[in-house]
C-alpha distance (Angstrom), angle and dihedral (degrees) to the residues before:
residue distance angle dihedral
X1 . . .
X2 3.69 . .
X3 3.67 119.2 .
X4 4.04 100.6 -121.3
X5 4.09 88.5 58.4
X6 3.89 92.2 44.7
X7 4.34 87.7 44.8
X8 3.71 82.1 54.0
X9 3.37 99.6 49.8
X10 4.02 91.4 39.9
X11 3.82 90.6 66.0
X12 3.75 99.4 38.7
X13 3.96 86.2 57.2
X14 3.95 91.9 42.4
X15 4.23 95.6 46.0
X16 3.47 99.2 87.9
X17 4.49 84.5 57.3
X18 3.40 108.8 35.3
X19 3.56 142.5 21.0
X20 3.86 120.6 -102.3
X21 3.47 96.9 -102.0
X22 3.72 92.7 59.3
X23 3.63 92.0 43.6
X24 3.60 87.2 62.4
X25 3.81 97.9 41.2
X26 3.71 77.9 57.4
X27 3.58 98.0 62.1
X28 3.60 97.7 33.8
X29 3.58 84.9 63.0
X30 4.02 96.0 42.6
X31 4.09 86.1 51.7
X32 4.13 89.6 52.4
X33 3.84 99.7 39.0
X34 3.69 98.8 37.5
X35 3.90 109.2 30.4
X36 3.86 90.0 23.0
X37 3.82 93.1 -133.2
X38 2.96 141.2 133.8
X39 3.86 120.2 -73.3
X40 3.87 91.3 -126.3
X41 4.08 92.0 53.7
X42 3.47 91.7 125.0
X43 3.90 93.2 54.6
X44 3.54 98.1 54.4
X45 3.88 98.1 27.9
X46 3.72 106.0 30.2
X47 3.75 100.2 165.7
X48 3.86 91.7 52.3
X49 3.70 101.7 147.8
X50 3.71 120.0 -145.7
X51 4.32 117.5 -122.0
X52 3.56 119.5 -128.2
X53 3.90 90.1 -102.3
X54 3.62 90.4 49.0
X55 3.69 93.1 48.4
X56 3.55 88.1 54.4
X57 3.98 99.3 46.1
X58 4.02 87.5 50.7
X59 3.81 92.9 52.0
X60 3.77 92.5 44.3
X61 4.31 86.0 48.5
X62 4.35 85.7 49.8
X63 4.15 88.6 50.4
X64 4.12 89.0 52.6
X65 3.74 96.0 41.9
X66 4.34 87.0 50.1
X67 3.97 84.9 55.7
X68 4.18 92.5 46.1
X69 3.94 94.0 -103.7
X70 3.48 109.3 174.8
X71 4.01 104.6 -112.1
X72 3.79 95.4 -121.3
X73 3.64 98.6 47.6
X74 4.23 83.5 53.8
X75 3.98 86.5 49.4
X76 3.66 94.5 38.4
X77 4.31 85.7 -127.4
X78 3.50 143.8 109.3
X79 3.70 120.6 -179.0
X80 3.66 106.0 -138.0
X81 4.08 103.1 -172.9
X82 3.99 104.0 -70.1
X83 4.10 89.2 -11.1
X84 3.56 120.9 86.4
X85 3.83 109.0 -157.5
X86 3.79 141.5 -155.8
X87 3.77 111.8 -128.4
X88 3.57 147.1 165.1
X89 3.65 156.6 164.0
X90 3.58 83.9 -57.4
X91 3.64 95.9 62.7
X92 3.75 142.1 54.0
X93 4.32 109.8 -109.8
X94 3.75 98.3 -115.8
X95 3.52 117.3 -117.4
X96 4.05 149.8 -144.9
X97 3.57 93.7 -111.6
X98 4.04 86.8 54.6
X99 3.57 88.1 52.2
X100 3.69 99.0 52.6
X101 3.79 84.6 50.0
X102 3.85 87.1 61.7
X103 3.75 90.8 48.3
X104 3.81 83.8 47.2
X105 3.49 86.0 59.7
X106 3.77 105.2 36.6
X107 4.31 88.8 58.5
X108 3.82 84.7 40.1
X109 3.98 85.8 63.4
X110 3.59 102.4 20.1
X111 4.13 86.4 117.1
X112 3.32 98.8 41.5
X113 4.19 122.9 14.4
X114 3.76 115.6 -145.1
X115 4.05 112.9 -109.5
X116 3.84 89.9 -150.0
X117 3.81 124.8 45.0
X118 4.04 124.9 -178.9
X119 3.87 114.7 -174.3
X120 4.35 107.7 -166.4
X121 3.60 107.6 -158.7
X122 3.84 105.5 19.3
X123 3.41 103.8 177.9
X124 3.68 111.6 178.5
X125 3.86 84.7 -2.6
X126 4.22 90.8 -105.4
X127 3.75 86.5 142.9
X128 3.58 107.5 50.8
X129 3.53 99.3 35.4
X130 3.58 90.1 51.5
X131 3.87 89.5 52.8
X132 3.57 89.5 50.1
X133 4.10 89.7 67.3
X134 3.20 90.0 44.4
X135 3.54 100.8 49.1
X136 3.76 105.7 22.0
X137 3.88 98.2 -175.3
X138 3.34 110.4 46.3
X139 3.64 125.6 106.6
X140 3.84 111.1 -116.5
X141 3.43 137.1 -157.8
X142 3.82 129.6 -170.7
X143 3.91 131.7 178.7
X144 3.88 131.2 174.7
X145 4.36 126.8 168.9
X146 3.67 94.5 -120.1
X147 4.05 118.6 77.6
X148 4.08 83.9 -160.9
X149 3.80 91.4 63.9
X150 3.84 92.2 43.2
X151 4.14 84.0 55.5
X152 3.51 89.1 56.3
X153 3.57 100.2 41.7
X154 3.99 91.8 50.9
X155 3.15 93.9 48.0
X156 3.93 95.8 50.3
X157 4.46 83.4 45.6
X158 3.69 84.2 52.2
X159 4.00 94.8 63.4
X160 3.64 94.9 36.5
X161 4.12 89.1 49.9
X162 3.68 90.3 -126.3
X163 4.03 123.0 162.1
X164 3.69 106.5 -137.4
X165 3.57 127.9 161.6
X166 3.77 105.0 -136.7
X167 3.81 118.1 -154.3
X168 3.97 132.6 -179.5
X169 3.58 111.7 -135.0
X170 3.75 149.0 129.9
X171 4.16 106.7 -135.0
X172 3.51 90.3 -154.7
X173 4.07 89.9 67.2
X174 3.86 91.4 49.4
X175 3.47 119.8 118.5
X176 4.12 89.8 175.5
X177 3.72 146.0 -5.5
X178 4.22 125.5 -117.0
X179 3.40 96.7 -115.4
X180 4.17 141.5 -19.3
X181 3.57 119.6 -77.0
X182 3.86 133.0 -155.1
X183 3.85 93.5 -131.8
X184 3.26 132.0 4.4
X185 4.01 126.7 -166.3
X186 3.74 140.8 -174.9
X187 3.88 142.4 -172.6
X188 4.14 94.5 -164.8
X189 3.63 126.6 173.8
X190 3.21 111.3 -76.1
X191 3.60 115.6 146.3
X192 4.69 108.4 110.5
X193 3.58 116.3 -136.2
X194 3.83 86.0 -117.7
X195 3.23 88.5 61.9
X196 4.19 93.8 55.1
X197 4.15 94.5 94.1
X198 3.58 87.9 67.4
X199 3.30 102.7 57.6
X200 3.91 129.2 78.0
X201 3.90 122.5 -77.6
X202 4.00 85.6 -126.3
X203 3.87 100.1 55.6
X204 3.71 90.3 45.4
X205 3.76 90.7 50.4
X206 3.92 100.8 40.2
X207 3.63 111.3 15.5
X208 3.85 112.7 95.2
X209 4.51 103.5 -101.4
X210 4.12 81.6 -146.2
X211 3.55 94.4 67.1
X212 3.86 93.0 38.7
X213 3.82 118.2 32.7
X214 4.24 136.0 67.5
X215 3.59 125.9 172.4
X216 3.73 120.3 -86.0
X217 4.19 83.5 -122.9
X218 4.04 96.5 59.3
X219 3.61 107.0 13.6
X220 3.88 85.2 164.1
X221 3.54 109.5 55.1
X222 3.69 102.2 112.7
X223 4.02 78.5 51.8
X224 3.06 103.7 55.1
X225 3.98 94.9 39.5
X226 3.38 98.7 43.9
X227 3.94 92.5 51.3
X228 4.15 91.1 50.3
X229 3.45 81.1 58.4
X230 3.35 100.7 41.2
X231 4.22 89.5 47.5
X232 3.74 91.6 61.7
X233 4.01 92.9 43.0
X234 3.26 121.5 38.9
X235 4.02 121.9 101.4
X236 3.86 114.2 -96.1
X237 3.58 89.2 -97.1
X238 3.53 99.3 31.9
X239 3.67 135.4 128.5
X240 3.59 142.5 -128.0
X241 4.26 113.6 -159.8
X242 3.69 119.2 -178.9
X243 3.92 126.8 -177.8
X244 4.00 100.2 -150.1
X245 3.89 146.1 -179.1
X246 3.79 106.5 -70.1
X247 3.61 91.6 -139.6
X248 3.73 95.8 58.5
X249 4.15 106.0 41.7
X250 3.74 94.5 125.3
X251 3.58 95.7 39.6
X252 3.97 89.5 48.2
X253 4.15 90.6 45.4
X254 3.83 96.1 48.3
X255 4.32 88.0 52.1
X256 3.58 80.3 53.8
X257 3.61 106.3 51.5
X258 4.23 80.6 38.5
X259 3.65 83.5 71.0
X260 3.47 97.7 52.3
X261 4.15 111.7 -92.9
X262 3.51 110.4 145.3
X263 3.86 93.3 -158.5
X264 3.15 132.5 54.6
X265 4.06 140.9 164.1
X266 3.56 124.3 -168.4
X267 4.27 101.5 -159.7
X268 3.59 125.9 -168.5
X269 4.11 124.4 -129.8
X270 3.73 112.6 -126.8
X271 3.61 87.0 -88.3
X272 3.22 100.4 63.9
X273 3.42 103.5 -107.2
X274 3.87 122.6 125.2
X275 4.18 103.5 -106.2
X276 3.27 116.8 153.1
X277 3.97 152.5 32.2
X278 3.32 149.8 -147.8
X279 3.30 129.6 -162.2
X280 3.81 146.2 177.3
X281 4.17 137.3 170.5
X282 2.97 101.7 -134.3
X283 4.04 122.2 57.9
């Protein structure tokens, strides 16, 4: 079948769910991901013709997309800034706000890269592999509760030949850390079950609820635990960066300085939106 009919057919099936633009997103992203071409095949090859296999993949991609699969849990890929990463159901998708965290981080220690890195909550191991090309020699640690996500986060360090030590452990049942650490960063749940009707029918249904959701009563425990810890552990210079709910940035930063950090910086995403912190004991 060539791959103009089948694009035509593709967003006659998808109308009735998603606007065109989406629709074509869609594609785009099926013709990059799963024929590894270029976006623009079609322009400069417009009689590509689609193999059986292919065929098959693409129809299989249109039957995920008609039950509100994500896209990159159909592909199998999340591009993470210059990393493209193998997820799934057993992972969180990574997102832009995650990324500007790293960037956060990377002008944070552009002067002076931390030796010692621990990542809490690693998911499909976007943050510490990402820290890893950023700062090639330091020695990095990264832990997460679910043995699943630590598959898919090895195997994603694996292609990207990064050295991460990967540990299986839930931070809330911590009493201590091995060692102290020059920075240390987390993505925790954060997301309150009040705040579940405004999010999209598709990350509700696919997106792992461990990795998401807190109680409405203590939205901030993996705050508040993870900076006790982090108090007691962290280098004399180190630094503790958080990317946290939006709704609850002065909430988050006054457990923080309750716990004893003398600095603190509450930084906006490029929406707007308060997202992340930084951190550090001593002022």
């Amino acid at each position: 079948m060539l791959l103009k009919d089948f694009k035509i057919y593709f967003e006659r099936e998808l109308s009735d769910l998603f606007n065109l633009a989406e629709v074509r997103h869609f594609f785009y992203i099926l013709i990059e991901d799963l024929l590894n071409e270029n976006r623009f095949l079609l322009a400069v090859n417009p009689d590509y013709t689609l193999s059986a296999h292919h065929l098959n993949t693409f129809e299989n991609a249109l039957k995920g997309l008609k039950k509100k699969a994500p896209i990159q849990y159909i592909t199998g890929l999340a591009h993470f800034g210059n990393l493209t990463l193998k997820v799934n159901e057993s992972v969180l998708i990574p997102r832009p706000e995650t990324l500007e965290l790293i960037n956060y981080i990377k002008d944070t220690f552009k002067h002076a890269p931390p030796k010692t890195i621990l990542d809490i909550g690693t998911g499909s191991g976007c943050i510490p592999i990402a820290l890893s090309q950023a700062f090639p020699h330091a020695s990095i640690t990264a832990i997460d509760v679910s043995e699943k996500a630590l598959a898919v986060a090895r195997e994603n360090a694996n292609k990207y030949k990064s050295t991460i030590n990967w540990e299986l452990k839930n931070i809330l049942s911590e009493k201590s850390l091995d060692q102290k650490y020059d920075l240390i960063v987390s993505n925790p749940p954060y997301v309150r079950a009040l705040e579940k009707v405004e999010m999209s029918k598709n990350v509700l249904a696919y997106e792992p609820e461990i990795a998401l959701f807190v109680t409405d009563k203590d939205p901030l425990i993996f705050y508040k635990k993870i900076s006790e810890l982090a108090f007691d552990f962290l280098s004399q210079d180190g630094l503790l960066f958080f990317e946290i709910n939006e709704y609850l940035g002065e909430e988050t930063t006054a457990l923080i300085k309750n716990i004893g950090f003398k600095k603190i910086v509450l930084k906006q995403d490029m929406y707007l939106k308060n997202r992340m912190i930084m951190a550090k004991a001593i002022a």
